[in-house]
C-alpha positions as CSV (number, residue, x, y, z in Angstrom):
1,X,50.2,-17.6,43.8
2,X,49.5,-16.3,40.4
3,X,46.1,-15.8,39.2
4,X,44.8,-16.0,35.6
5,X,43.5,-12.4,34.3
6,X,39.7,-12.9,33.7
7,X,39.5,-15.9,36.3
8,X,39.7,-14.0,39.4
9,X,41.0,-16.7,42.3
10,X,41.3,-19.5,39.7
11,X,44.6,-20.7,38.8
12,X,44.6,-23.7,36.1
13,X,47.9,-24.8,34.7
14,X,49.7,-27.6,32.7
15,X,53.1,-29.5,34.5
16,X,55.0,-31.2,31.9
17,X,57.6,-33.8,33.3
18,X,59.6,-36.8,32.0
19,X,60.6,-38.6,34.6
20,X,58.7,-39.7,38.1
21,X,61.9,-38.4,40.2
22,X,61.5,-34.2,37.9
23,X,57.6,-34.7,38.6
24,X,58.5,-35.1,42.3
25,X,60.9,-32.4,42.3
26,X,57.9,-30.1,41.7
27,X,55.0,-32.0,43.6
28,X,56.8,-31.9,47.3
29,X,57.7,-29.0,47.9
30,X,54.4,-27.2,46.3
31,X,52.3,-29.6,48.1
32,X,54.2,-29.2,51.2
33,X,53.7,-25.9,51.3
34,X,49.9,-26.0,50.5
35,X,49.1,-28.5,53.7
36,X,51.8,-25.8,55.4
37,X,48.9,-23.4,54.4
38,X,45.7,-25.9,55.6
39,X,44.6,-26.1,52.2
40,X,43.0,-28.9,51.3
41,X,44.8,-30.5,48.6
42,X,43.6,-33.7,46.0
43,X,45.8,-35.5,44.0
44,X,44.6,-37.9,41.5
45,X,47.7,-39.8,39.8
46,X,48.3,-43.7,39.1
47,X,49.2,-45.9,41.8
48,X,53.2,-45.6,41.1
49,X,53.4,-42.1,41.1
50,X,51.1,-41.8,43.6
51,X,53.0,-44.3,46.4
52,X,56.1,-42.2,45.3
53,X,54.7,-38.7,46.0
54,X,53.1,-40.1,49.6
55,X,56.8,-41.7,50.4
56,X,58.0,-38.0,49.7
57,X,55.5,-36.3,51.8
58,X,56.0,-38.9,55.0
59,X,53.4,-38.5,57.7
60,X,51.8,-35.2,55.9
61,X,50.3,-38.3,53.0
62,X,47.4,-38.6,55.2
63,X,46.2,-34.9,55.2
64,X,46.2,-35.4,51.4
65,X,42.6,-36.8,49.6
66,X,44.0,-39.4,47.1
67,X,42.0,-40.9,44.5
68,X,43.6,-43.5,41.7
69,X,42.8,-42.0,38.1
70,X,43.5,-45.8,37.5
71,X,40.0,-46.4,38.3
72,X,38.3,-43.4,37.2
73,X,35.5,-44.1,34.9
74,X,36.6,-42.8,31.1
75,X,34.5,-39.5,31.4
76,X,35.2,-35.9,31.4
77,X,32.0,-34.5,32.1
78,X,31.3,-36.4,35.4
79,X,34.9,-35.9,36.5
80,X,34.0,-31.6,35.6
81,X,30.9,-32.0,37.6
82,X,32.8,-34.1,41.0
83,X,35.4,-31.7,40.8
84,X,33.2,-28.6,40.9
85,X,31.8,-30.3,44.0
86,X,34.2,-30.4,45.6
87,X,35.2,-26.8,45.3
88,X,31.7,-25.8,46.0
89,X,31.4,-28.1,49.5
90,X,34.8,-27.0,50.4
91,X,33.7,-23.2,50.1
92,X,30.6,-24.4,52.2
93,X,32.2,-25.5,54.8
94,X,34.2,-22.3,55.3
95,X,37.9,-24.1,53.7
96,X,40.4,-21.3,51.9
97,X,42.1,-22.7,48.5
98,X,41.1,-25.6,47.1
99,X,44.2,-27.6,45.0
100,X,44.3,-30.0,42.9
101,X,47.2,-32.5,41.1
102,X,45.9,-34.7,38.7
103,X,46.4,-36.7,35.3
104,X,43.8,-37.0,32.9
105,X,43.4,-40.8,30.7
106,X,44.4,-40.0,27.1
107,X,42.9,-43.7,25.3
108,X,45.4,-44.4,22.1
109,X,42.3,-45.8,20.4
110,X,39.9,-43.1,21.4
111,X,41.0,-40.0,20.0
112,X,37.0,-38.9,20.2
113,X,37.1,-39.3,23.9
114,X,41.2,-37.3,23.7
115,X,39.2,-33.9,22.4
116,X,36.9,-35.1,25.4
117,X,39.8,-34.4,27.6
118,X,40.5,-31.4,26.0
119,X,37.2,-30.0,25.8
120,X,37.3,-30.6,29.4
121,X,40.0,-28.4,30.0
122,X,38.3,-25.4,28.1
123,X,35.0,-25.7,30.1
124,X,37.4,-26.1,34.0
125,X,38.0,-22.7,33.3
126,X,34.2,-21.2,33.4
127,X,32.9,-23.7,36.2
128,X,35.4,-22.7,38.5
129,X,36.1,-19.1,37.8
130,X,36.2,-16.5,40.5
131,X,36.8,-19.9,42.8
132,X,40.2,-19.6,44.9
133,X,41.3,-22.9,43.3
134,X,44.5,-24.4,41.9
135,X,44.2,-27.3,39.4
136,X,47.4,-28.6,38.3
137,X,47.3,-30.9,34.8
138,X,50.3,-33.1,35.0
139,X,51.4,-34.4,31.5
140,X,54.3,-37.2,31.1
141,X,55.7,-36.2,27.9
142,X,57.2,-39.6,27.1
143,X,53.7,-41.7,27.5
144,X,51.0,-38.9,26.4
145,X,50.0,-38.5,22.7
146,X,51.8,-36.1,20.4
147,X,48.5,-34.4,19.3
148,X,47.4,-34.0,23.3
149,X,51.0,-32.4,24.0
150,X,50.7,-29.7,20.8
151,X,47.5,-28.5,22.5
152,X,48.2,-28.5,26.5
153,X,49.2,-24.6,25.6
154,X,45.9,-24.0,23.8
155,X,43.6,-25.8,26.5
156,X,45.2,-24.4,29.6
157,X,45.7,-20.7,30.8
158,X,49.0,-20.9,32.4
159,X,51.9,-23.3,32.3
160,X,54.3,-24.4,35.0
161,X,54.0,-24.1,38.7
162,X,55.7,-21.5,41.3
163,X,56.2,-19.8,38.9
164,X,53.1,-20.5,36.9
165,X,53.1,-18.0,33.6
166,X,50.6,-16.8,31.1
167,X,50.3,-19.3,28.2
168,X,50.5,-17.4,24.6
169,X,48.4,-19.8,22.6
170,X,45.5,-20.2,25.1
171,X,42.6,-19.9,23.1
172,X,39.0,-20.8,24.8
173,X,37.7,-21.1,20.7
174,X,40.3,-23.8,20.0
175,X,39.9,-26.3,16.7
176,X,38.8,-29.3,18.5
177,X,36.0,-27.0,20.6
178,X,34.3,-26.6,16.9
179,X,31.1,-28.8,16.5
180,X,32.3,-31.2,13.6
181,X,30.2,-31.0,10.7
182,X,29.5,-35.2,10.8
183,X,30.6,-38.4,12.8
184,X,32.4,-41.2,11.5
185,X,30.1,-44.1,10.1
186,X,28.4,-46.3,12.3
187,X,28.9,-49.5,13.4
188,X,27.8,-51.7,10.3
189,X,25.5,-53.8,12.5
190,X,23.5,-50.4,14.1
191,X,19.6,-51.1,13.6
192,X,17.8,-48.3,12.7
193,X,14.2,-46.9,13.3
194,X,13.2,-44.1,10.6
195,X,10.6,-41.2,10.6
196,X,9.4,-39.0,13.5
197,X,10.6,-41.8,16.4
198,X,8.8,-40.8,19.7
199,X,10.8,-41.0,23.3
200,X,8.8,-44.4,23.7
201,X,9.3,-45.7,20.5
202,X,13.0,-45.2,20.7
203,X,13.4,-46.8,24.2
204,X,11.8,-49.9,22.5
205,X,14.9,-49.7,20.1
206,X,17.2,-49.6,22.5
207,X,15.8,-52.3,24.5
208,X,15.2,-54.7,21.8
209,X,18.7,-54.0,20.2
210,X,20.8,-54.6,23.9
211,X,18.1,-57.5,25.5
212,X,20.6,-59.9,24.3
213,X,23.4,-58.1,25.8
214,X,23.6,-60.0,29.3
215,X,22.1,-59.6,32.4
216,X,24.6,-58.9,34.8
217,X,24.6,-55.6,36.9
218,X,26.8,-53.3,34.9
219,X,24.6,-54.7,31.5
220,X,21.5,-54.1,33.2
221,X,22.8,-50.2,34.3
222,X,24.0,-49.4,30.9
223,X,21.1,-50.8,29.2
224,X,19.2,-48.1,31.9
225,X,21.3,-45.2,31.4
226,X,21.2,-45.4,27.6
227,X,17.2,-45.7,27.9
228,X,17.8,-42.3,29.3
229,X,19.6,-40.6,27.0
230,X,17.5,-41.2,24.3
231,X,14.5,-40.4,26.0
232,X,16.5,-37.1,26.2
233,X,17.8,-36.5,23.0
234,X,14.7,-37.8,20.9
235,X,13.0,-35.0,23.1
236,X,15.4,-32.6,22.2
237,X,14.9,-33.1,18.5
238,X,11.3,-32.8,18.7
239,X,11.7,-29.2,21.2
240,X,13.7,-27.9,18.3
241,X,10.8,-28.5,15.6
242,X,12.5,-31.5,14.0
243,X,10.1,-33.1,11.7
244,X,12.5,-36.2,10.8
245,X,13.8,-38.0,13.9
246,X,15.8,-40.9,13.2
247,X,17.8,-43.4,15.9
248,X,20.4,-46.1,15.9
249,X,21.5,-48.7,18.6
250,X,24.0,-51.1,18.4
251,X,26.5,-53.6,20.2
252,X,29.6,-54.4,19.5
253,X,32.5,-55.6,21.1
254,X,33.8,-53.0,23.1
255,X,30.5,-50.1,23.6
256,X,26.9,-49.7,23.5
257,X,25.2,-46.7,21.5
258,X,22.9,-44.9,20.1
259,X,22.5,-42.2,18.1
260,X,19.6,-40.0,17.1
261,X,19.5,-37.7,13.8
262,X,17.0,-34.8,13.2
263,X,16.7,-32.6,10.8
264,X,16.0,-29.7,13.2
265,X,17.7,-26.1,14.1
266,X,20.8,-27.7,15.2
267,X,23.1,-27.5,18.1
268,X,25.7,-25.7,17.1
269,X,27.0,-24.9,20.8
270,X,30.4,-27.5,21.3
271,X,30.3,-27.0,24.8
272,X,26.3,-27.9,25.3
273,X,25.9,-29.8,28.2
274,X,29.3,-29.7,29.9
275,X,28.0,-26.7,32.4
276,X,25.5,-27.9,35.2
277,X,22.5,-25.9,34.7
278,X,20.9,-23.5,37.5
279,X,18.5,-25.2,39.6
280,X,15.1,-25.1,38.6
281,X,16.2,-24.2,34.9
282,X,13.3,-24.9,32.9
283,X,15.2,-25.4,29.8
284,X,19.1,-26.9,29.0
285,X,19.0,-30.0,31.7
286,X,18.7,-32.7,28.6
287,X,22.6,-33.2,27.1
288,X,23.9,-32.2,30.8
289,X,21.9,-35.3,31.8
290,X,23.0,-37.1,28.7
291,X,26.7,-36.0,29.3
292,X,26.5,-37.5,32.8
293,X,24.9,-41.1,32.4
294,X,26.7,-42.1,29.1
295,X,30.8,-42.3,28.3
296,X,31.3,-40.5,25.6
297,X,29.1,-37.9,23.5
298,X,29.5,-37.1,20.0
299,X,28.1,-33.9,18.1
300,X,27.6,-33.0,14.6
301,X,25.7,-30.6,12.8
302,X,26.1,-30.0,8.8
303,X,23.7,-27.6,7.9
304,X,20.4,-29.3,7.3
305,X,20.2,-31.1,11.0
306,X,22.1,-32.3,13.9
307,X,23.6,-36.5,14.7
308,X,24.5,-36.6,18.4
309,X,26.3,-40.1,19.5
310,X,26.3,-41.3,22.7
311,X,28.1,-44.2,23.8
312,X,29.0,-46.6,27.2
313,X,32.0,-48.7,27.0
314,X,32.7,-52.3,28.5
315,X,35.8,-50.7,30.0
316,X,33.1,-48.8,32.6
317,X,32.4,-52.0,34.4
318,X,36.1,-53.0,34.6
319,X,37.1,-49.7,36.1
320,X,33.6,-49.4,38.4
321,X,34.8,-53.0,39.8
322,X,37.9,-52.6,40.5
323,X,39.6,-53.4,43.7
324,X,38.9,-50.4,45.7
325,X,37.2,-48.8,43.3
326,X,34.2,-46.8,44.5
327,X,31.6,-43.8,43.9
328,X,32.7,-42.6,47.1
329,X,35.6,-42.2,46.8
330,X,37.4,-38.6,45.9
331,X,37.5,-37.7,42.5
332,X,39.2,-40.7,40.8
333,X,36.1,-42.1,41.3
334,X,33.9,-39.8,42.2
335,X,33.0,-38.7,38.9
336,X,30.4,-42.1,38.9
337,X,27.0,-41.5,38.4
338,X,25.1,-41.4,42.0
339,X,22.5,-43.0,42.3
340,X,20.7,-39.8,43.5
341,X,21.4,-38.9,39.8
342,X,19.8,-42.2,38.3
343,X,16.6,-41.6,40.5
344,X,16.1,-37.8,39.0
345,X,17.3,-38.6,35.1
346,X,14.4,-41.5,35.3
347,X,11.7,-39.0,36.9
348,X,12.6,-36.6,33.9
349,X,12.1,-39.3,31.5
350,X,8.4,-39.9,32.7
351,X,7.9,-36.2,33.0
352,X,8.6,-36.3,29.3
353,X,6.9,-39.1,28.4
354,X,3.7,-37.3,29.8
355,X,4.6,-34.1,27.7
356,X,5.9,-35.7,24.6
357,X,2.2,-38.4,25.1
358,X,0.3,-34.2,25.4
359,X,1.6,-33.6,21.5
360,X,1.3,-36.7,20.5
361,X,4.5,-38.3,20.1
């Protein structure tokens, strides 16, 4: 099958269908041919398409890994980091090609989290190149967004399947991969502490602010994972020399957040913290972390500092507790934080909270 030139092994393409019965048409066959092959194949579509294709593929549905993007938590970067692995156990265990089918969750009241999706795309191509990988994008084009269907040929390499061909408009430096220059206005009821806010000072913030919250499970874990993220992004201000450090919680109906301005060097990278760092990098482990225990992440930089927005919507515990939804499951809803995860992103934050006590923060 055709590979993309600069991703040696790694083919990453867009399907475009209309109908179930045309997205079918294409799936069998190609997916026949890949268990034909032994390769291990994952498809992640909603429950209709998803009983259709297996009806298709009779008794060869149960050497297929399913998951149900229906209950995939509404985040890009954990879905990036499960899918890479994947690939990477896969290749461990001595498996050839590695495919994957799957639909990505465009929100009609989310565009931030759509250029999420996008973004997403863009950064597929650097985690898994030189991998001998397929991942197949399927779009409907009678239920996705205009504005996500203008840009599939930007944010993917190649388009189509058997044949796959070279898309013109690629570009890895697309529009929506720029780092905005600011973030639309906060929530009206955000509380803010001002001046040089240490790590500690902002976790007070956050837990005074979201106390009142509830104290149910999935209120108590998003209460925890935001504590992180500002441990990590307060201390990220400060590592850049910020000398103003300013942070905002809220709740409203719908999300947490929190947000932390600095008037610092500035990130102006837009793909900072999608890529998992080395192990035992000293240095770019904070947004990765970030990008991992929080929903969505924001980034803006306009010269004289840098906002970064982070935010965990009620939707999360809807999905997490789904029928049969589950962290271990494969890919749909994989791309949960682990707890393994939780247990290092809380020894970082006292690691920090020792440094950040050293400097006197």
């Amino acid at each position: 099958m055709t590979t993309v030139v600069g991703l040696p092994g790694l083919l990453h393409t867009a399907l475009t269908y209309r109908s179930t019965d045309e997205l079918l048409g294409t799936l069998t066959p190609l997916v026949g041919k890949w268990l034909a092959d032994s390769d291990r194949v994952i498809v992640g579509l909603g429950p209709r398409r998803s009983d259709a294709l297996r009806s298709e593929l009779g008794a060869d549905a149960g050497l297929v890994w399913w998951g149900d993007t229906s209950l995939r938590p509404p985040h890009p970067a954990r879905y990036l980091r499960a899918i890479h692995e994947v690939v990477e156990n896969e290749h461990r265990l001595g498996h050839g090609q590695v495919r994957f089918v799957g639909e990505h969750s465009f929100p009609a009241d989310l565009p931030e989290l759509v250029a999420e999706w996008e973004r997403f795309d863009l950064v597929l191509d650097d985690a898994l190149a030189g991998t001998p990988t397929t991942v197949v994008c399927t779009f409907d084009l009678t239920a996705v967004p205009e504005r996500v269907l203008e840009h599939v040929a930007g944010t993917h390499p190649m388009l189509g399947v058997d044949p796959a061909v070279a898309s013109t408009q690629y570009r890895r430096s697309a529009d929506f991969s720029k780092v905005p220059s600011a973030l639309s206005p906060l929530p009206a009821a955000a509380s803010r502490l001002g001046g040089c806010v240490s790590p500690s000072q902002a976790r007070t913030l956050v837990r005074d602010v979201l106390a009142s919250s509830g104290g149910h499970a999935a209120i108590r874990q998003a209460l925890d994972d935001l504590t992180v993220a500002v441990t990590e992004l307060v201390t990220n201000a400060w590592q850049a020399g910020a000398q103003s450090i300013d942070v905002w919680c809220w709740r409203t109906r719908g999300e947490m957040g929190v947000q932390v301005d600095d008037d610092g060097s500035g990130l102006r990278a837009p793909l900072a913290g999608y890529r998992r760092p080395a192990a035992g990098a000293a240095r770019g482990r904070g947004l990765w972390i970030v990008r991992q225990v929080v929903d969505l992440t924001e980034i803006a930089c306009d010269g004289r500092g840098t906002s970064v927005r982070v935010r965990i919507f009620d939707e999360r515990e809807r999905r997490l507790h789904a029928p049969g939804a589950s962290e271990k499951g494969v890919l749909g809803q994989l791309g949960g934080v682990r707890l393994a995860d939780r247990r290092d992103a809380w020894s970082r934050v006292d690691g920090l909270d020792v440094v950040a006590g050293r400097r006197g923060l």
